[in-house]
Structure formats: structure tokens, C-alpha cells
C-alpha positions as CSV (number, residue, x, y, z in Angstrom):
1,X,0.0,0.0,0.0
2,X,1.3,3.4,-1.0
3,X,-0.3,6.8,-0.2
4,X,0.8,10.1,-1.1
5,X,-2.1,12.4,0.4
6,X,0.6,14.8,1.7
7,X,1.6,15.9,-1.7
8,X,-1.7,16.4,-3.2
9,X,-4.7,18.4,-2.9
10,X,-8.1,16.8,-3.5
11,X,-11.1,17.9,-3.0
12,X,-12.5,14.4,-1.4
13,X,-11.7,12.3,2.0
14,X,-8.5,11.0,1.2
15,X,-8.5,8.7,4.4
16,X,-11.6,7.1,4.0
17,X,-11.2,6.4,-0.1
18,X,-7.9,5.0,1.1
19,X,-9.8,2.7,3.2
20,X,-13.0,2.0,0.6
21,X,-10.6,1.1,-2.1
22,X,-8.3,-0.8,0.0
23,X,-11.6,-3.5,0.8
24,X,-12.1,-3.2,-3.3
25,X,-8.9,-4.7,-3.5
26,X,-8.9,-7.5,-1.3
27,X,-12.2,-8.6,-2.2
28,X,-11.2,-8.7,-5.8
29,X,-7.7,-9.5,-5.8
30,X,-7.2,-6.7,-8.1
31,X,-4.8,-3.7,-7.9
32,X,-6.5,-0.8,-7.4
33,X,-5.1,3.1,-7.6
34,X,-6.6,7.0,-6.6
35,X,-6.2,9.8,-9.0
36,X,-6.7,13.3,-8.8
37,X,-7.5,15.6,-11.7
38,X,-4.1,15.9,-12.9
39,X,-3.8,12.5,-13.0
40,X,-1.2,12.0,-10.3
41,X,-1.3,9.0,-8.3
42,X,-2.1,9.5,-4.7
43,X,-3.1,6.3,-3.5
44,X,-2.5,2.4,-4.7
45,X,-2.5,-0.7,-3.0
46,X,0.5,-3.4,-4.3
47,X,-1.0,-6.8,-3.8
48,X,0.4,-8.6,-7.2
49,X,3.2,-7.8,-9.1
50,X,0.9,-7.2,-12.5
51,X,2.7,-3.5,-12.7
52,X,6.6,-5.1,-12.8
53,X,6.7,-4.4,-16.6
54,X,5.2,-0.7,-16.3
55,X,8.0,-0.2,-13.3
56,X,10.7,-1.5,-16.0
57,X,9.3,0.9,-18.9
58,X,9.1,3.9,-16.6
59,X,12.9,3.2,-15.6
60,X,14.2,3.0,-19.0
61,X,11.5,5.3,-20.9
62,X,11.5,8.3,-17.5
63,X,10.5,11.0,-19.8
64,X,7.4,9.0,-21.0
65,X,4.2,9.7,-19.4
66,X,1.9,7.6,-21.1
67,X,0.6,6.0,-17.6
68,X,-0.3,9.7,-16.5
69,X,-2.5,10.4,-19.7
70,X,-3.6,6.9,-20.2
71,X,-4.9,7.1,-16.6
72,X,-6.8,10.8,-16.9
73,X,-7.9,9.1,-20.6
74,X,-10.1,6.4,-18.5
75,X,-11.5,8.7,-16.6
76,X,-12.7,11.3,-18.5
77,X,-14.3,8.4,-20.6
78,X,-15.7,7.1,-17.6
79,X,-17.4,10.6,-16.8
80,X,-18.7,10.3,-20.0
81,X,-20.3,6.7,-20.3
82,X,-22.5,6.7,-17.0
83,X,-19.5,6.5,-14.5
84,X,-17.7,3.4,-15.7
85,X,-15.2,2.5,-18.7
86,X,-13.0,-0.2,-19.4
87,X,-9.6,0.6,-21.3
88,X,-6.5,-0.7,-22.6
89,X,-3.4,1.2,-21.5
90,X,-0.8,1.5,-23.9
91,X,1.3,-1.5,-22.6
92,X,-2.4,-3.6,-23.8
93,X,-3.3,-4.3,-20.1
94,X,-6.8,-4.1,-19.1
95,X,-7.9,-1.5,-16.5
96,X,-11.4,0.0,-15.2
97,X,-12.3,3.3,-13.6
98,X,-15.0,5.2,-12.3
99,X,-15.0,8.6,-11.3
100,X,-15.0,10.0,-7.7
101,X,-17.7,13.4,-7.8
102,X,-18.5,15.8,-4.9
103,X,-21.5,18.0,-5.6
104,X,-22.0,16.2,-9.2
105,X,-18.1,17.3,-10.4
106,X,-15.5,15.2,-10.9
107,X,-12.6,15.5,-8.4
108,X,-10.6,11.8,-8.9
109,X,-11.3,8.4,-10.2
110,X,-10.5,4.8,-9.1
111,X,-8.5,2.7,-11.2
112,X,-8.8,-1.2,-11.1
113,X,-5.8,-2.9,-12.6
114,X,-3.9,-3.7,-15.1
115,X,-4.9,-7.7,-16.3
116,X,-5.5,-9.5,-19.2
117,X,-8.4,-10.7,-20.5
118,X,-6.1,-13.5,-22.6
119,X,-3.6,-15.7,-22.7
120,X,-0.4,-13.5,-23.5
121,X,0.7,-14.3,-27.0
122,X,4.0,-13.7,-28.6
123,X,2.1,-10.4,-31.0
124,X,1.5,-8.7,-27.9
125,X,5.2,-9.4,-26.4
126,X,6.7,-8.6,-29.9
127,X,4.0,-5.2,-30.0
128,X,5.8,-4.3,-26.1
129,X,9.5,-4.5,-27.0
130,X,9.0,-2.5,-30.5
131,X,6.8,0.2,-29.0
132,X,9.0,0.3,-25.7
133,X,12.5,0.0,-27.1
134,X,13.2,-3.4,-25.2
135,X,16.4,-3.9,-24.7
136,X,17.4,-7.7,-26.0
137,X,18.8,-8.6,-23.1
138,X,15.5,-7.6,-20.8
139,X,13.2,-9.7,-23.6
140,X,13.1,-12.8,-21.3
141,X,12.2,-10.9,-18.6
142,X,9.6,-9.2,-19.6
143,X,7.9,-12.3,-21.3
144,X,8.4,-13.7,-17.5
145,X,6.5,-11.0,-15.9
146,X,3.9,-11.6,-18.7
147,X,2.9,-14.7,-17.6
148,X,1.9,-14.0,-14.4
149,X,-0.2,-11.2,-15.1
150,X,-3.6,-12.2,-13.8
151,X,-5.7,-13.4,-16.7
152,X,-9.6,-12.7,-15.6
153,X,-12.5,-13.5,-17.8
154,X,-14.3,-10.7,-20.1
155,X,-17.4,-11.2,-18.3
156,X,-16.2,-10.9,-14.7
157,X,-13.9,-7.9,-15.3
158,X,-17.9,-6.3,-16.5
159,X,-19.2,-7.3,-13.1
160,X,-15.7,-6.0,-11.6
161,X,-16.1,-2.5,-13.5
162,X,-19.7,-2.4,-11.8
163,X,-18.5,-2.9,-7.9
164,X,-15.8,-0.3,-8.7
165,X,-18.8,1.8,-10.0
166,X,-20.7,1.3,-6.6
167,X,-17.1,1.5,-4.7
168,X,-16.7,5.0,-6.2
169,X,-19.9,6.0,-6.1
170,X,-19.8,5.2,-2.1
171,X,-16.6,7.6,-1.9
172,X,-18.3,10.2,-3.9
173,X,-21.0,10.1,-1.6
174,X,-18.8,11.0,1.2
175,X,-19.0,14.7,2.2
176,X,-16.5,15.5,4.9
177,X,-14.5,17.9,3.0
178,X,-17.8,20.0,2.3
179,X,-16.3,22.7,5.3
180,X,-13.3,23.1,3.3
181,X,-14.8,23.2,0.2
182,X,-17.1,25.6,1.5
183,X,-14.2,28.0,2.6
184,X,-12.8,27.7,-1.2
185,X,-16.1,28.8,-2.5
186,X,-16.4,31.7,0.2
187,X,-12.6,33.0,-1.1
188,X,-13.9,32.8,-4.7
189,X,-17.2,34.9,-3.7
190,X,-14.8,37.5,-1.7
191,X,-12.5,37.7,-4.7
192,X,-15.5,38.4,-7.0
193,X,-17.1,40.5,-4.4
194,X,-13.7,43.0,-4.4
195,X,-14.0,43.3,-7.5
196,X,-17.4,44.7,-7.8
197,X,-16.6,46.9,-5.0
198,X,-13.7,48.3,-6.6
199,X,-15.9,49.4,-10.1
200,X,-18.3,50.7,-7.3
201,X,-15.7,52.6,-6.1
202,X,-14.7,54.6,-9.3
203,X,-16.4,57.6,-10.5
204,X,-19.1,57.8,-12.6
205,X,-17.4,58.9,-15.6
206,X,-14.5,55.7,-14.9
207,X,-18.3,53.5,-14.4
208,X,-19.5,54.8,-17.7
209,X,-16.2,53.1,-19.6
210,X,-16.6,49.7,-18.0
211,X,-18.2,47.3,-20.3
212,X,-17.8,43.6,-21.2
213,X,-13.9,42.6,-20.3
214,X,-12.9,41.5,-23.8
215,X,-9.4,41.7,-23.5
216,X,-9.5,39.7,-20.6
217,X,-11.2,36.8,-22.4
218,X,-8.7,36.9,-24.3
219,X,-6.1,36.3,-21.3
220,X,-8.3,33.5,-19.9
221,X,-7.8,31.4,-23.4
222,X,-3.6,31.9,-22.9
223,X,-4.1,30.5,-19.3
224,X,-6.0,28.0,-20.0
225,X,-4.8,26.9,-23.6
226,X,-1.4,26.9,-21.3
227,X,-2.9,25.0,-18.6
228,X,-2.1,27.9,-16.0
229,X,-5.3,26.9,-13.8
230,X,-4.2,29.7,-11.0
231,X,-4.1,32.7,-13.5
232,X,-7.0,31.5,-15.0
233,X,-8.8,31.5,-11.9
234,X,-7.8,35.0,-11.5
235,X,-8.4,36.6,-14.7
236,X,-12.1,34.6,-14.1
237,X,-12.6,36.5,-10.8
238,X,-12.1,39.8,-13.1
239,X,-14.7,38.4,-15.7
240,X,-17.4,37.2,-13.3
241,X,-17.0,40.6,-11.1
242,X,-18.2,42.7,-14.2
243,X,-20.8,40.3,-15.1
244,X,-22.0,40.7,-12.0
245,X,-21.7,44.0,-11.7
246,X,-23.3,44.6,-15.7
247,X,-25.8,42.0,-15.0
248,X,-26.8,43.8,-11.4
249,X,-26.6,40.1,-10.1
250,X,-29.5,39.1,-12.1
251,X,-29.1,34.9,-12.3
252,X,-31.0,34.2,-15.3
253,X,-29.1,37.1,-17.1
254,X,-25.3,35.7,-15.7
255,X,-26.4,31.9,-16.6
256,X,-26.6,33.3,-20.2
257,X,-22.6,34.7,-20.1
258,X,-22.0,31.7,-18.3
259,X,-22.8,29.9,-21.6
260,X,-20.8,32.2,-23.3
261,X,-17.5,31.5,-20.9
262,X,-18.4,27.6,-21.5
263,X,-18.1,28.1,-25.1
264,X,-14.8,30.3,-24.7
265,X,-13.4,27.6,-22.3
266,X,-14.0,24.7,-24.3
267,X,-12.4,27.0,-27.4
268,X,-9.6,27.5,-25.5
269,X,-9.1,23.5,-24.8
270,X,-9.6,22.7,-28.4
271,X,-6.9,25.0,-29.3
272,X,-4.6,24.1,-27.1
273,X,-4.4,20.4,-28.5
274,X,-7.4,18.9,-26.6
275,X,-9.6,15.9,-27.9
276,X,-12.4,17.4,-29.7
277,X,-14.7,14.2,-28.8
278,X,-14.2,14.9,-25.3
279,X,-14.3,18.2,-25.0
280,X,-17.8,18.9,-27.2
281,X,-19.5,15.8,-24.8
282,X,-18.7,17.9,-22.0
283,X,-19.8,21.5,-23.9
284,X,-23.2,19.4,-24.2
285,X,-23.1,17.7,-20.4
286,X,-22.1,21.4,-19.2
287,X,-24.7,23.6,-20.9
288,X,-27.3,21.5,-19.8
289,X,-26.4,21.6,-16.0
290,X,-26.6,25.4,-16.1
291,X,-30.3,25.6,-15.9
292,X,-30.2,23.6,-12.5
293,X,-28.3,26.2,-10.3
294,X,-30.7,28.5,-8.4
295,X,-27.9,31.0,-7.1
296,X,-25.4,32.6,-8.2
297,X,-23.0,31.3,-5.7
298,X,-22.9,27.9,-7.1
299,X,-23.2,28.8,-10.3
300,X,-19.8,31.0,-10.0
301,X,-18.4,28.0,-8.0
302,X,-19.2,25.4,-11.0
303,X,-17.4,27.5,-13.2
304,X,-14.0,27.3,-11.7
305,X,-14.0,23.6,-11.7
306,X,-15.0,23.9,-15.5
307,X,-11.8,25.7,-15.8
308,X,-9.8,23.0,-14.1
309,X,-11.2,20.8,-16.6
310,X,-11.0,22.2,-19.6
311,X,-6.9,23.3,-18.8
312,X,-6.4,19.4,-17.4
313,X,-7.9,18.6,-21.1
314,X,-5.1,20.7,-23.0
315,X,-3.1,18.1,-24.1
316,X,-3.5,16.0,-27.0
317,X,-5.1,12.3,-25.8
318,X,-5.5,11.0,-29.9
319,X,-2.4,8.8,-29.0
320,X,-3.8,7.2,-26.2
321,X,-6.9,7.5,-27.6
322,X,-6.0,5.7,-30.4
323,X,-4.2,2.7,-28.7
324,X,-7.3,2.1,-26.3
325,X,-9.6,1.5,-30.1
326,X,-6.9,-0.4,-31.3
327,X,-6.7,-2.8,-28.5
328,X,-10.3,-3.0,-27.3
329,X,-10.7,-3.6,-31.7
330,X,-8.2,-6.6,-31.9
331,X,-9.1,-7.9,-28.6
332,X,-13.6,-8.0,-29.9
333,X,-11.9,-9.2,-33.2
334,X,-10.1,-12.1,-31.5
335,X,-13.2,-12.9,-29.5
336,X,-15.2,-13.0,-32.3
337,X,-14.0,-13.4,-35.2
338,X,-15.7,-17.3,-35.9
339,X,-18.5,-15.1,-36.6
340,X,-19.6,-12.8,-39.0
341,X,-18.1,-9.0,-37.7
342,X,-18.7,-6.0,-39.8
343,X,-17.3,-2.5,-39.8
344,X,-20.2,-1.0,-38.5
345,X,-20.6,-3.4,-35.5
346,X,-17.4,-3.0,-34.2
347,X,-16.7,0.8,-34.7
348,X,-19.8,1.1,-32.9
349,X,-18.4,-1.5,-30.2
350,X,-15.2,1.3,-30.2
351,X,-17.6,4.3,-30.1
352,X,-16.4,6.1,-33.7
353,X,-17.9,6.1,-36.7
354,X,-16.9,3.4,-39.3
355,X,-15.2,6.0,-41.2
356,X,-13.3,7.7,-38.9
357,X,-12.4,4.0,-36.9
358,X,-11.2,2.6,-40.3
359,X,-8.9,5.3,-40.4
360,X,-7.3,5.2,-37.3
361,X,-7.1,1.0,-38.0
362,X,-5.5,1.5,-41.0
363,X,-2.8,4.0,-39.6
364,X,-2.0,1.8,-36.4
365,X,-2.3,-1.1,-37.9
366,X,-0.8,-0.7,-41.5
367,X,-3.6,-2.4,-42.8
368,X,-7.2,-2.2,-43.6
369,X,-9.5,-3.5,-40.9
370,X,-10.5,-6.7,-43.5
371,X,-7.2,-7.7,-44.4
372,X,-6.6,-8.3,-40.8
373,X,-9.9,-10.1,-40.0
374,X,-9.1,-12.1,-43.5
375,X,-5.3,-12.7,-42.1
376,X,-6.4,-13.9,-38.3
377,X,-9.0,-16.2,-39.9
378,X,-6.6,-17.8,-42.5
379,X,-4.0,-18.2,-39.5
380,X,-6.7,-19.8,-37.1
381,X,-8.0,-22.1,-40.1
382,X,-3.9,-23.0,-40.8
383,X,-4.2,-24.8,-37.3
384,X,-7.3,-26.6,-37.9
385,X,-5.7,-28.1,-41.1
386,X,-3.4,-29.9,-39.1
387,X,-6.1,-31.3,-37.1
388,X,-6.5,-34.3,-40.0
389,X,-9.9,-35.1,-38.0
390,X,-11.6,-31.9,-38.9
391,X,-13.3,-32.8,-42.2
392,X,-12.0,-29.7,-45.0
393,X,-15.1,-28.2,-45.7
394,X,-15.9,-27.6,-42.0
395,X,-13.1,-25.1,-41.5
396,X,-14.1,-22.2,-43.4
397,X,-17.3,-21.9,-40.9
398,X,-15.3,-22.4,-38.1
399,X,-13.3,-19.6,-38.6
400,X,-15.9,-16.9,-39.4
401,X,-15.7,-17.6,-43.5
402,X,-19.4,-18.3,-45.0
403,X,-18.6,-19.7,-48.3
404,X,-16.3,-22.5,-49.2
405,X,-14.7,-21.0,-52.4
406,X,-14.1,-17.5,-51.2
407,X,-12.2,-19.0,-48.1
408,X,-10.0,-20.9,-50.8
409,X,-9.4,-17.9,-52.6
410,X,-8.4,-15.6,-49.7
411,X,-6.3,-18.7,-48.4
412,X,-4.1,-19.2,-51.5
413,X,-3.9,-15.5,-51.7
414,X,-2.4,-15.1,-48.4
415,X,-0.5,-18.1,-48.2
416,X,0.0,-18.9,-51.7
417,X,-1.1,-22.2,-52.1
418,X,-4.8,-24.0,-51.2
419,X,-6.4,-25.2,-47.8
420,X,-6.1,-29.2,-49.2
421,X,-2.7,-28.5,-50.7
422,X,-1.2,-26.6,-47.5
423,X,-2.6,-30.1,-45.6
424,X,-1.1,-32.0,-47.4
425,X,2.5,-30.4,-47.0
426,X,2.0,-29.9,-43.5
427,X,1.2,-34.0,-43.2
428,X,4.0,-34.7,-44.9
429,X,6.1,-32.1,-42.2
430,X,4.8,-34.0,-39.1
């Protein structure tokens, strides 16, 4: 067990997560690890040894944060999908967050993991020490520490994802911290408040210049597009103080410039390299949540964690993006693939259009998503051929190929002979 409360700041009980996530754990068997917002690790438990390999990477590859984004990746997804995601990190383990919310805002997440839902093969081994530079010498050992990753079934890791879901939803429901996050929110209002005494304060010729702070929008994109959450939070004290003061407090007039700062905000992200997936499903979560705030208080309050958000979003997550599809693609595709799969069925599966999830296929995998599904069936079938017992004509259909002919036309294309031929040879071999 390993807890690093002392170096961060959350905005949840810390010591009783700790505790919550710690019984997750040991009822599961499963590794399990607190985030805050940035990301950062602040608590995980060490029960198995399934992170040896990450340790190894991070030691040669120190300048690589790919666990950091990877991690923030899951649960922003998470947030997004009803509070629970499964991912693949970009190693190809298996991990599964929910998010940890006070007051309906996301303040951390639990992560469950890594496993494997397979076998380790030698692709995925071969995949690790390309992507990761693996030295030849440290080959063995990583296979080593690959085979004692714990392998848990598709079906239970699902019912796993749920219990983290009700484990995090326990924490979120936890409101100990609410004194000190009521002193944050009293700060914020006094900031605003000085503000709009100080434009009370100038003369009425200095009043009649004040209008909309423009320029300071402006300001508030370079903070956040540069992820400087405290000079963003200032300038936004600025902003909100001459709304305030413009608006005479009205709330239905400053939830309408609220929409307008949402829209700057999430401008601001996309420019600065965010995700535009990610960032538009929260413009839409976001804009309709500002109806529900009956003071302006809270309203106000909301918007600074917005801000965090939005800055935490500003940096590019297509990579890691990218390797979840991939992974969570090939590992439906391997699962499946004695049946018929289409394109649209397992972009959908993915979450991306067929379009845009071909793409992304063919640029990972330098290939087009049929060639593969042709490839792994041919290479599935080339074992059955062996099998002399299997009568010929049965293996196309147990491979996921529908017609006889086709599946010896894509077989002697690939391998350059036919099925009967290639068992013949392969008799002859044993």
C-alpha cells in the first residue's frame, strides 16, 4: 500500500477512499489506484506484481508519461459513459475506472488494474518490446513477468467495472470535506465580491467606460490553452466581477454569459491540443447543467472547476486514444472473429464512426480492418488443417468464413497455395 495524500490536494476524504478502495482490492484481488484531476497517483495498493513491466518501462523510458495520460484518458471516458469505462493502457493491459464526484463534479477516479483478459501471446510481447525500445537482453524478462499477469474473464472484469462503479460512487457520496470546500467557495465569492466593490468605487465617468472585459477573455484562453489553472482562476474572478456588476446580479441574465464562458473555455481547450470528442461531450453535459443552479453562488463556484477541466484537457489524448480502439478492436476481433463482424458493428463497439475508426485502424495497424480479419482467420484455419480429424469443408465456418470458395481464394492468396494443398504439406512435415 502506498499513499501520497501529503503531496496532493483533492477535494474528497482522502483517508476514508484509502480505506474504501483498499476493501475493493482484497475482495477482488485486483490492484487498485486514486487519481486526482491531474492524473497524479495519490493512493494504490500493491497486492500482485501485474505492474513489474510498467516499473521496468518507466525506468528505462523516465521522460514518458503515457501511464499519466492513459490514466486521466479512462477517466474522462468514464465521466462520460454513466461512471464506468474499461480501457486498454498503452502496454495492452486491461484496467477499469470510475470517477470520484463531490457536488456532481469530478474531483478523482479509481483505477482497477492492469490484467489481461487472454492468454499473452507472442504479438503482444513482440508489440511491447517494439513500442517500448526493449532492450534484447531484458526480452526474457519481460515475457516472464507476462505470464503471471492475472488473466480474468471478459465477463467478470464487467461485473468487476460495476462494484468499482458502486465503490466509487460510495466515496463520492462522502461529504467531509464539504467545510473546506465551503471556505474555497467563500474565497472565490470575496475575490468576486472586491472586485465589484472596486468598479463601485470609481467615479461615474470611470463606471460609464466599463463594459464587457474582452481583453481579458482573451487572457483567460492563454491561461487556460497553457494550462495555468491559477491565473485563470484569477483573470475569471475579473470576468465574473463585471458580469456581476453589468448583469446587477440578475441569475438568469449571468447563466446566459456563463454559456458564453463555457463556449470560450471549451475554445480555448480545443486550441490548445485537446480531444475534440471529449471536449464537445462535455460542452453538451455542461450547458445543460446550467439551468439547474438556483444561485449565483454555485453557479460561479461550477465554473472554476470547468476551468480546471477544460486546462487538465489541454493536451493531445488521440495517441492514447487511439491505442485504447486499437486494443479494445483486436481484442472483440479475436473474440469473435468465428462469426460474422462488420465495420459497423465494431466501430460502434469502439464508439467512432466506421469512417473515422477505419482510419485510425489503418494508420495503427498498416492495414485495412479486413485484411486483418481475412489474415487472423486464414492463420486460425492454418491450425485446424493440421487437425486431419476436422473434415475440410468444416473449416471455413469455423473460422468466421461463409462460403467454401471464397475461403480458398483468400487462403491461396495469403499463403499462396490452397487449404487441401497446404494439408497436405503440413502431413508430410509431421
Amino acid at each position: 500500500m502506498n499513499t501520497n495524500n501529503s503531496l496532493y490536494d483533492v477535494k474528497f476524504d482522502l483517508v476514508y477512499a484509502e480505506k474504501i478502495v483498499q476493501n475493493y482490492s482484497q475482495s477482488t484481488g485486483v490492484d487498485s489506484t486514486i487519481i486526482d484531476l491531474e492524473g497524479n497517483v495519490v493512493f494504490e495498493t500493491n497486492l500482485t506484481q501485474n505492474c513489474a513491466i510498467c516499473s521496468y518501462i518507466k525506468a528505462t523510458m523516465p521522460n514518458n508519461c503515457f501511464c499519466k495520460q492513459s490514466r486521466l484518458y479512462g477517466a474522462y471516458q468514464a465521466e462520460r459513459f454513466e461512471g464506468k469505462y474499461i480501457f486498454f493502457c498503452p502496454i495492452g493491459f486491461v484496467n477499469w475506472v470510475s470517477p470520484i464526484t463531490i457536488n456532481g463534479i469530478m474531483e478523482g477516479a479509481v483505477i482497477a488494474g492492469p490484467i489481461l483478459m487472454t492468454v499473452p501471446d507472442k504479438i503482444l510481447l513482440e508489440d511491447i518490446v517494439k513500442k517500448f525500445l526493449i532492450n534484447k537482453n531484458d526480452v526474457d524478462y519481460v515475457m516472464n513477468n507476462l505470464k503471471v499477469i492475472d488473466i480474468i474473464d471478459p465477463q467478470k472484469v464487467n461485473s468487476m467495472s460495476e462494484m468499482l462503479f458502486v465503490t466509487s460512487s460510495h466515496i463520492s457520496d462522502i461529504h467531509h470535506f464539504r467545510y473546506i470546500n465551503k471556505q474555497l467557495k467563500e474565497k472565490q465569492q470575496s475575490d468576486i465580491s472586491e472586485y465589484v466593490q472596486y468598479i463601485k468605487s470609481l467615479d461615474k465617468q470611470e463606471k460609464i467606460k466599463i463594459n464587457y472585459p474582452i481583453e481579458k477573455e482573451k487572457e483567460l484562453i492563454q491561461c487556460v490553452k497553457s494550462k495555468d489553472v491559477t491565473a485563470a482562476n484569477s483573470i475569471l474572478n475579473e470576468i465574473l466581477g463585471s458580469i456581476l456588476f453589468i448583469t446587477g446580479g440578475s441569475l438568469e441574465k449571468m447563466k446566459i454569459r456563463i454559456l458564453e464562458l463555457i463556449i470560450l473555455l471549451s475554445r480555448a481547450s480545443l486550441e490548445g491540443g485537446g480531444n475534440s470528442e471529449e471536449i464537445f461531450g462535455l460542452n453538451y453535459k455542461y450547458i445543460h447543467q446550467v439551468n439547474s443552479f438556483t444561485n449565483v453562488e454555485d453557479l460561479t463556484d461550477w465554473l472554476y472547476k470547468i476551468t480546471i477541466k477544460f486546462s487538465n484537457l489541454v493536451f493531445n489524448m488521440n495517441e492514447i486514444r487511439h491505442i485504447d480502439v486499437i486494443y479494445k478492436s483486436l481484442d472483440y476481433i479475436k473474440r469473435n472473429y468465428r462469426r460474422k463482424i462488420t465495420l459497423e458493428e465494431i466501430s460502434n463497439y469502439v464508439h467512432l464512426s466506421p469512417t473515422y475508426f477505419s482510419k485510425i485502424f489503418k494508420d495503427e495497424m498498416k492495414t485495412t480492418f479486413k485484411n486483418y480479419l481475412q489474415n487472423l482467420r486464414v492463420e486460425k484455419s492454418k491450425k485446424l488443417l493440421i487437425d486431419t480429424q476436422i473434415p475440410l469443408i468444416d473449416v471455413p465456418n469455423m473460422v468466421g468464413f461463409e462460403d467454401q470458395s471464397y475461403y480458398s481464394k483468400v487462403f491461396k492468396k495469403i499463403q499462396g497455395i490452397s487449404p487441401g494443398k497446404f494439408r497436405t504439406m503440413a502431413g508430410k512435415s509431421i
